[in-house]
PALUMRO-380412 format. One line per 4 residues: number of its first residue (from 1); for each residue x, z, y of C-alpha. Coordinates in pm, 1 decimal. Each point is the difference from the previous one (the first is absolute). Layout:
BEGIN
NUM = X Z Y  ...
! end
This chain:
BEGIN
1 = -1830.3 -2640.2 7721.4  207.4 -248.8 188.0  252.0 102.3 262.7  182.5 287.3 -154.8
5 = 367.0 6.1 25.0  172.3 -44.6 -317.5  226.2 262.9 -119.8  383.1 -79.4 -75.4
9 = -88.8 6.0 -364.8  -309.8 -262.6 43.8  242.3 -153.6 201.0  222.9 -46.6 -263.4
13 = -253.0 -78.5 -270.1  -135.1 -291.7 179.2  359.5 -129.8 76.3  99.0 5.4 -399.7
17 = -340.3 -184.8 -79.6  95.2 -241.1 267.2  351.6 -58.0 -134.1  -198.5 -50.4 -375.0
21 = -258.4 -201.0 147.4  -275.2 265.5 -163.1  -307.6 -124.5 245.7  -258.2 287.7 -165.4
25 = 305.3 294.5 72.1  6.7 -105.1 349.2  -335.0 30.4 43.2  7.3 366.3 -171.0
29 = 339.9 88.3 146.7  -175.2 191.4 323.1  -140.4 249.1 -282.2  230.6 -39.0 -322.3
33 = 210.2 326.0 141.9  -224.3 226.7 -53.8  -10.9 350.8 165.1  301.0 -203.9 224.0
37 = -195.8 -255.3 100.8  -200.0 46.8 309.9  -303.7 -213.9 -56.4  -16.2 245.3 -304.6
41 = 8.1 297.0 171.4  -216.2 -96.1 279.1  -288.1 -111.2 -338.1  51.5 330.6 -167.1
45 = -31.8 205.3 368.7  -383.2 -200.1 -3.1  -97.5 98.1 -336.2  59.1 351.5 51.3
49 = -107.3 5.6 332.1  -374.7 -138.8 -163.9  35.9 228.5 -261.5  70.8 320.7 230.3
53 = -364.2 -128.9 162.8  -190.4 -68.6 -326.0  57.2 -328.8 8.1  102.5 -287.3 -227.1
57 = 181.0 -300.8 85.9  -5.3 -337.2 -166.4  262.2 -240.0 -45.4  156.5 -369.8 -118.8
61 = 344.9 31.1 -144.3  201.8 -296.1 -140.7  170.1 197.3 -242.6  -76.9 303.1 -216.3
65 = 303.6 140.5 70.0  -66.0 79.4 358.1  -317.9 169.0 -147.0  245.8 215.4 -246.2
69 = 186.5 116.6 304.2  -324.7 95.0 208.7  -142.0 196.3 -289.0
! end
């Protein structure tokens, strides 16, 4: 799901694991926003887009939080 703009609040999430050199939050910055966070909405838009057409949709997440959010 590369190529998504990030929204000012990923924006800022990535910038304040930059400044504390946290490599594994800038890597989940583009999602760590939640319902803010583009990437995230565009994720939970495709599950219930499957699910409105019987579908199911499988997925690799880094972290279970971003699993939390999507439930």
């Amino acid at each position: 799901m590369n190529g998504f703009p990030m929204s000012r609040e990923d924006t800022a999430a990535y910038r304040d694991a930059v400044a504390a050199g946290n490599f594994m939050a800038m890597r989940q910055a583009a999602m760590s926003e939640g319902s803010k966070s583009e990437k995230m909405l565009r994720l939970i838009e495709i599950v219930e887009e499957a699910e409105d057409n019987g579908r199911r949709v499988i997925g690799s997440l880094t972290s279970g939080t971003f699993l939390d959010q999507l439930a």
